[in-house]
C-alpha positions as CSV (number, residue, x, y, z in Angstrom):
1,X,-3.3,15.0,18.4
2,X,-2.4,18.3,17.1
3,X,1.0,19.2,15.9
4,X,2.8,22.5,16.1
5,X,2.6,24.7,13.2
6,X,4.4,27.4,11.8
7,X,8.4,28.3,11.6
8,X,10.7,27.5,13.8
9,X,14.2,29.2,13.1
10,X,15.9,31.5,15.9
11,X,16.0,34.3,13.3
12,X,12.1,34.1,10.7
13,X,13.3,32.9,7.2
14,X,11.4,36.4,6.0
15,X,14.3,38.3,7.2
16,X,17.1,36.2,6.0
17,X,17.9,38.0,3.4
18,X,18.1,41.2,4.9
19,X,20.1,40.1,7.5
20,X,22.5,38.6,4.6
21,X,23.1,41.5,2.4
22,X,24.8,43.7,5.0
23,X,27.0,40.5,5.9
24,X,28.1,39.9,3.0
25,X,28.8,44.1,2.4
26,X,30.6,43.4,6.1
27,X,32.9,40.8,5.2
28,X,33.9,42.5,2.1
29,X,34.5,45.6,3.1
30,X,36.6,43.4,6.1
31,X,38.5,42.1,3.4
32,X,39.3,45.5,1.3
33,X,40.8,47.0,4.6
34,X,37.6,49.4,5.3
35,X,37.3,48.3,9.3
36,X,34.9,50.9,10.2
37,X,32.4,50.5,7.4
38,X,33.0,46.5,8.4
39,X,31.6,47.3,11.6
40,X,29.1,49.8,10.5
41,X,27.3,47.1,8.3
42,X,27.8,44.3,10.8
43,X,25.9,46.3,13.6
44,X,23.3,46.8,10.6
45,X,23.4,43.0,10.2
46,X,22.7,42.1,13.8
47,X,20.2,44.9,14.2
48,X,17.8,43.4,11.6
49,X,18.4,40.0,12.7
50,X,17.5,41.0,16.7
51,X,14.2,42.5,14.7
52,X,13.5,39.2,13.2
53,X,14.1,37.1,16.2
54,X,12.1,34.0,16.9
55,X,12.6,33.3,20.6
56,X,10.3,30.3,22.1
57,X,8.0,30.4,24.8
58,X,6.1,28.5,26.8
59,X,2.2,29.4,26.8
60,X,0.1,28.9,30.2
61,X,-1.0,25.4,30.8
62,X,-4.2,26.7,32.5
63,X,-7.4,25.9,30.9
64,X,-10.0,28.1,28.8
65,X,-7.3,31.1,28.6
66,X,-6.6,33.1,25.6
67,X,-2.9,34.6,25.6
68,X,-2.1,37.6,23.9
69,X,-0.9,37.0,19.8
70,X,1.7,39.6,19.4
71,X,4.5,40.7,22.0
72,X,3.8,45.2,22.3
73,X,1.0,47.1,24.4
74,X,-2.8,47.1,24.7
75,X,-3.9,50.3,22.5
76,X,-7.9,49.9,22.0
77,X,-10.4,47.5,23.8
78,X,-13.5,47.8,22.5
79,X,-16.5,46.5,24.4
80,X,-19.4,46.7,21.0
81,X,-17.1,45.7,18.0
82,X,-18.4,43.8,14.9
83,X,-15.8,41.4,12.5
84,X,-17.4,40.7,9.0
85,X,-16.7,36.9,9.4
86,X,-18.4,36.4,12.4
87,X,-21.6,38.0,11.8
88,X,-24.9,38.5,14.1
89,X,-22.8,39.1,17.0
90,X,-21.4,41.1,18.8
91,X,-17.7,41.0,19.9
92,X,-15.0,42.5,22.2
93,X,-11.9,44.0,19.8
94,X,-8.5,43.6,21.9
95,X,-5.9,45.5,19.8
96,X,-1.7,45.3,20.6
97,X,0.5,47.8,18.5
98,X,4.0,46.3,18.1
99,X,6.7,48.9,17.5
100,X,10.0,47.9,15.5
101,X,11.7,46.6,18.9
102,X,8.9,44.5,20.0
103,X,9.4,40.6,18.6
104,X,7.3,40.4,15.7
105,X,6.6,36.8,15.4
106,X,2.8,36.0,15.8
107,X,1.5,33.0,18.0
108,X,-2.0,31.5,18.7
109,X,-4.3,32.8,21.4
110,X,-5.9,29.5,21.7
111,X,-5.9,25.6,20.9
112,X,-8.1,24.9,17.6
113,X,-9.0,24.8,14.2
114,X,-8.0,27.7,11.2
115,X,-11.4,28.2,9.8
116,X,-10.9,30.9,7.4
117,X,-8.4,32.9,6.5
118,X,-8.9,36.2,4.1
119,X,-6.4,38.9,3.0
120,X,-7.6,42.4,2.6
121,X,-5.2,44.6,0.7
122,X,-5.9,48.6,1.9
123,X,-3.9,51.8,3.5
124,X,-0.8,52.1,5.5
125,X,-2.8,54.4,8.5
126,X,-0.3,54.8,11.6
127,X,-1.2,51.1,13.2
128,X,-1.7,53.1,16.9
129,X,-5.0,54.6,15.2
130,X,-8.8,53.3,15.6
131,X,-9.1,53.9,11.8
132,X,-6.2,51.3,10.8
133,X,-8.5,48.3,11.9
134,X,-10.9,49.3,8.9
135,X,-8.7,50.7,6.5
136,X,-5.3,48.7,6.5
137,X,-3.9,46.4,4.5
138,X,-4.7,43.2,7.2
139,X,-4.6,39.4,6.8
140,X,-7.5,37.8,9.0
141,X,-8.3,34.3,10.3
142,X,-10.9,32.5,12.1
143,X,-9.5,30.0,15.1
144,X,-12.3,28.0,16.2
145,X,-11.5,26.1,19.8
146,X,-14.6,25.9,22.0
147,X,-15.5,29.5,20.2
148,X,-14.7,30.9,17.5
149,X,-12.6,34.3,17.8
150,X,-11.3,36.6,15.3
151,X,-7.6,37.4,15.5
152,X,-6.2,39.7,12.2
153,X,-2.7,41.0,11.1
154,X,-2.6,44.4,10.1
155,X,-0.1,45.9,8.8
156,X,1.0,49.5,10.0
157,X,2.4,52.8,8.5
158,X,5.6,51.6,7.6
159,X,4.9,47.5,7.7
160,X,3.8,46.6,4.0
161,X,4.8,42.8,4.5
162,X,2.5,40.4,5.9
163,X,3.5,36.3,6.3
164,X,0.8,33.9,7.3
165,X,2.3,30.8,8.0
166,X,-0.9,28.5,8.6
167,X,-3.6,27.4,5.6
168,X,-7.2,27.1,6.4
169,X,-8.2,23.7,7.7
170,X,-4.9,23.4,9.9
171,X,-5.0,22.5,13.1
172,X,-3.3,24.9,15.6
173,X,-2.1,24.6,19.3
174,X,-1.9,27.9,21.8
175,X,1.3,29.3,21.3
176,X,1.9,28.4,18.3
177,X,4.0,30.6,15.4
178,X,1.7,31.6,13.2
179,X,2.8,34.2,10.8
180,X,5.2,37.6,11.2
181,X,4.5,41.4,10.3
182,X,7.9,43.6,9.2
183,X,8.0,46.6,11.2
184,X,5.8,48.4,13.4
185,X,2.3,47.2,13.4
186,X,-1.0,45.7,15.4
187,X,-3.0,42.4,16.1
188,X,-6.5,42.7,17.0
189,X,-8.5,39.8,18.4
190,X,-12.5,39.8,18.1
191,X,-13.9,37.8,21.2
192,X,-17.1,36.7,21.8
193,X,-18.8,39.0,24.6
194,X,-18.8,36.5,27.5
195,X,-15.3,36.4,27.3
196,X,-13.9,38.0,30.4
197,X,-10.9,40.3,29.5
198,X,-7.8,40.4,31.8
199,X,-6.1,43.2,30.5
200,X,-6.2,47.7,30.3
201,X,-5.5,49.7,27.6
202,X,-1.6,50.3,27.8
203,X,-0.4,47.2,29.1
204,X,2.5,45.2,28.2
205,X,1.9,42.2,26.5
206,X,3.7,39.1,25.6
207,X,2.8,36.8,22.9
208,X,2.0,33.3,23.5
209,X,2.2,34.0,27.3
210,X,0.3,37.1,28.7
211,X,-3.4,36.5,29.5
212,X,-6.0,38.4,27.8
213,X,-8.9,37.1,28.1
214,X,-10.5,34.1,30.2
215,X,-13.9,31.7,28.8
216,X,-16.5,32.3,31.8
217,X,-17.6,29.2,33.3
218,X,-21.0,29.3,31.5
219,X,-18.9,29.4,27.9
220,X,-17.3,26.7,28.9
221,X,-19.8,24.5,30.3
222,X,-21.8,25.5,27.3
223,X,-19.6,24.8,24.8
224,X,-18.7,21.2,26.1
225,X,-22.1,20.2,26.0
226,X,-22.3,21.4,22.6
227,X,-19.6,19.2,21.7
228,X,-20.4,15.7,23.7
């Protein structure tokens, strides 16, 4: 049986202490008779906390789906895209672009197994351009269910902070927390080509819940022979 990974905490541990500083300033500046700057820096503190909120969902029970990683909108999908760890192959690239009020906890697009995980360090391009798939500073994993897919953190213009939450070899159910990016940012995912995709380019996605891709009936069939 596999158990749920990752963090669990209505507000990601990663932002507790930016959420405590301007509590603290807050309550002192409560205490020295300075209301409005009290105020001021208790806004602050609520605003960062509302960025690093946790919320849970509740993933699809339908089979052979792949739900979206990261809540924000559908910027590329390209049809001929190649990923360095899954090589003589050639993939579909899903990319989502989160902006600094989308949530940005990340969750598993499927059920499986964390193969391989490798940090890249790199640029800080705008995360909404082609370029910052190649050139950004990005974390990216292997999942391998019935297929293996790519899915990769990378980190945008202003989002220099990357959390992985998982380890290779863990075991990792869709839905599933997975790791956080600080401000605004992308996920790609890198599916096989047989994959069917079920959404457009400037849709709204949510993570752990929106559809984004379905395993044709010959992947499926395929792979379950493989495996018995």
């Amino acid at each position: 049986m596999i158990s749920h990974v990752g963090h669990y905490e209505p507000v990601a541990r990663e932002g507790i202490p930016f959420v405590v500083v301007p509590a603290v300033i807050s309550a002192l500046a409560w205490w020295y008779s300075y209301p409005w700057v009290s105020l001021l820096f208790l806004l602050i503190s609520l605003a960062i906390a509302a960025f690093f909120r946790n919320p849970e969902r509740i993933p699809p029970s339908e089979e052979g789906i792949v739900v979206s990683p990261a809540d924000g909108r559908v910027v590329e999908i390209v049809r001929d895209a190649s990923f360095e760890y899954i090589r003589d192959e050639s993939l579909t690239r899903v990319s989502i672009f989160m902006s600094i009020f989308n949530v940005h906890v990340n969750r598993a697009p499927i059920t499986g197994r964390v193969q391989k995980i490798a940090y890249r360090p790199g640029g800080f391009l705008d995360a909404r351009e082609p370029e910052a798939s190649k050139t950004n500073e990005q974390n990216a994993m292997i999942l391998k269910g019935s297929r293996a897919i790519g899915v990769v953190q990378v980190a945008g213009k202003i989002a220099r902070r990357i959390a992985c939450w998982i380890s290779e070899g863990d075991e990792i159910r869709l839905g599933d927390r997975f790791g956080l990016i600080r401000f605004g940012s992308r996920l790609d995912v890198y599916l096989p080509q047989d994959f069917t995709i079920t959404v457009e380019i400037g849709n709204r996605v949510r993570a752990g819940e929106t559809v984004i891709a379905r395993f044709s009936n010959a992947s499926v069939e395929k792979s379950a022979r493989a495996g018995s």
